[in-house]
C-alpha positions, -999 to +999 in steps of 0.1 A: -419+064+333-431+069+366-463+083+382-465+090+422-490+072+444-525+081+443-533+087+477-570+075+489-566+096+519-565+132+501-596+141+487-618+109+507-637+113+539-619+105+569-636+076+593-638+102+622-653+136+602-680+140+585-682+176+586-658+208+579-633+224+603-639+259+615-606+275+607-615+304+627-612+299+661-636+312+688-629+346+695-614+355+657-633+372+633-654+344+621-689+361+630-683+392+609-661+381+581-628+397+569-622+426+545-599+417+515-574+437+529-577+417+561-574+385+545-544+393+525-522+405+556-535+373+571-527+348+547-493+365+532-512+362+498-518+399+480-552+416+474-546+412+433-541+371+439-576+373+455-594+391+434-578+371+406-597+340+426-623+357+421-627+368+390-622+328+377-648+318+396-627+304+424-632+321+453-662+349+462-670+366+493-701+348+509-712+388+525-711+422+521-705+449+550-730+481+552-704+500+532-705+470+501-665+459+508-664+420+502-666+398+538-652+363+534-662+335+560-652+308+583-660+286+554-640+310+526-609+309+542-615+267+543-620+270+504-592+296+503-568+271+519-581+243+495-571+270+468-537+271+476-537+232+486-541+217+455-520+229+431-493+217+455-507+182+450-504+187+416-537+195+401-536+223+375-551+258+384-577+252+361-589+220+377-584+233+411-625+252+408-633+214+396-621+196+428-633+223+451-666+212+444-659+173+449-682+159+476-656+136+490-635+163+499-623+157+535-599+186+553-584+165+579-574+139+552-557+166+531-538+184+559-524+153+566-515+146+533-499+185+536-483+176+569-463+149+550-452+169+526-438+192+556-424+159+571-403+152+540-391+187+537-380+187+573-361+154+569-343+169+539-333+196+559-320+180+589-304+157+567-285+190+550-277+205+582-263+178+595-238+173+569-230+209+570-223+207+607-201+176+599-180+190+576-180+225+601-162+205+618-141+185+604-122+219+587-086+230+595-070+264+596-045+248+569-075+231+546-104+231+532-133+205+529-132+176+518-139+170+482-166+143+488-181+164+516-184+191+498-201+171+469-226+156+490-232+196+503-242+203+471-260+174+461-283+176+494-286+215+485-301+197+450-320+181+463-340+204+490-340+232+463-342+220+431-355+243+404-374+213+393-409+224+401-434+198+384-428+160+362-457+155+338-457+125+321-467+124+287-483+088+271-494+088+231-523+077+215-540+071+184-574+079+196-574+101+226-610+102+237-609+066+240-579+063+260-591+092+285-623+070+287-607+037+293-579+051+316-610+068+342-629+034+341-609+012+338-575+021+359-593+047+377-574+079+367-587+110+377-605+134+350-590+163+339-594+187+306-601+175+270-590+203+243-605+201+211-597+217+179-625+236+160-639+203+144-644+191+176-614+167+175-595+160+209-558+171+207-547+171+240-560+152+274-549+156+311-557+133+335-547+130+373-530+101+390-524+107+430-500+135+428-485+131+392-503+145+360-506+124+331-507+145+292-527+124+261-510+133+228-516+128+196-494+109+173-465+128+156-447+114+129-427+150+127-415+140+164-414+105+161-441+100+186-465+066+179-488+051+202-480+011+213-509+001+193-495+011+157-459+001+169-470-032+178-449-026+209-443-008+242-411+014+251-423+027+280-439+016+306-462+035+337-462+027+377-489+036+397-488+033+433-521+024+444-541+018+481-553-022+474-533-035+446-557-064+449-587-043+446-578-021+417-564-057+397-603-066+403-621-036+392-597-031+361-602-069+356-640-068+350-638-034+333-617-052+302-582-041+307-560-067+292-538-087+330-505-095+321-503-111+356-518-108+384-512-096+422-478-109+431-454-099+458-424-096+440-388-101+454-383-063+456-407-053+478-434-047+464-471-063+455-481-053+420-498-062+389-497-056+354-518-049+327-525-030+292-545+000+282-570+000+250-541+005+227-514-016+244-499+004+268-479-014+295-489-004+332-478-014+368-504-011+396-484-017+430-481-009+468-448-015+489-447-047+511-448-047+547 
């Protein structure tokens, strides 16, 4: 099982800024605010999406014209981009309102982080076109493509637009509330919602990890599902890719997670450690080499 890297750089504040970016430039209509309307032509979003922002607390107009129509700000269509950030970095809709308000939030860091993204998608695109040029040209009048070719065609076309949208992995536990405390103190997971039933029990937990999305659930004898602790083993394991492997092996280290071994570059290319979680869960914190 596999969770993507966390990613200090999205959410912290970047070295060089302190404070927020005006996204409307001199000259735009940032000193009297935009109409709904407005803002929808401008963004390619619709006036229902934003008044569905709205009505869960997401996103409100900061004024009013004379004539009472909603005026969002320089500073709304910041939050507004935020909006439609996050859920692109994984983090539920419902969680989005949470992180919005998160004090280390640092624009430049996450349109960089965005920009990335963008980078990837380009490459995978070249990298399509390029075979599709190849193979272009490399037909007869008397043939067809070759039947490799074509089969790396399609699995580049996979690839680029895959109908998989989301991977949430899901990790089982005996006593939920205690794993969802240990894994934000201890491994420094990022907090997310805790359902209870109407005795107050927790029956489901989600919890952040860079850009992956980690589910608590219960054990399930109907499904087979038992957490390492009552197996008395592990069958799955997690990898986290982390900033300072070093640093997170200390802080998890004095915070009573159980090290398996330490930091270690390890012939593969990677420096990593390994520990377990309150009810003997295996995890891999690790950072390529080089």
């Amino acid at each position: 099982m596999f969770v993507a890297a966390f990613d200090a750089e999205t959410l912290a504040p970047h070295a060089t800024s302190g404070s927020t970016v005006d996204l409307m430039a001199p000259g735009s209509r940032s000193d009297v605010g935009r109409k709904v309307g407005e803002l929808a032509a401008a963004t390619g979003l619709t006036v229902r999406t934003l008044r569905y922002y709205e009505e869960i607390g997401l996103l409100a107009a900061s004024g009013r014209s004379a004539g009472g129509h909603r005026l969002y700000s320089a500073a709304d269509v910041e939050r507004l981009y935020r909006i439609c950030l996050l859920p692109r970095l994984s983090l539920p809709l419902a969680e989005v309102g949470r992180a919005l308000d998160d004090p280390a939030w640092s624009i430049r860091a996450a349109m960089a982080h965005h920009l990335r993204g963008l980078d990837r998608h380009l490459e995978a695109t070249a990298t399509l076109r390029s075979l599709l040029a190849h193979v272009i040209g490399s037909l007869g009048d008397d043939h067809g493509p070759d039947t490799q070719d074509l089969l790396d065609v399609l699995e580049g076309m996979t690839m680029l637009e895959t109908t998989l949208q989301r991977r949430i992995s899901i990790l089982v536990y005996a006593d939920l509330e205690a794993a969802y405390e240990f894994l934000t103190r201890v491994f420094g997971l990022g907090p997310g919602q805790l359902a209870r039933d109407d005795e107050g029990q927790v029956i489901h937990g989600e919890m952040q990890a860079g850009d992956g999305v980690v589910w608590l659930h219960r054990e399930s004898p109907e499904f087979g599902l038992a957490s390492p602790r009552s197996l008395a083993a592990s069958t799955a394991m997690v990898a986290v890719m982390v900033e300072d492997v070093d640093a997170h092996f200390r802080h998890a280290a004095e915070h009573g997670a159980s090290i398996l071994y330490e930091p270690v570059d390890q012939p593969y290319g990677y420096r990593e450690y390994s520990a377990r979680d309150c009810e003997g869960g295996l995890w891999s914190f690790m950072k390529p080499l080089g």
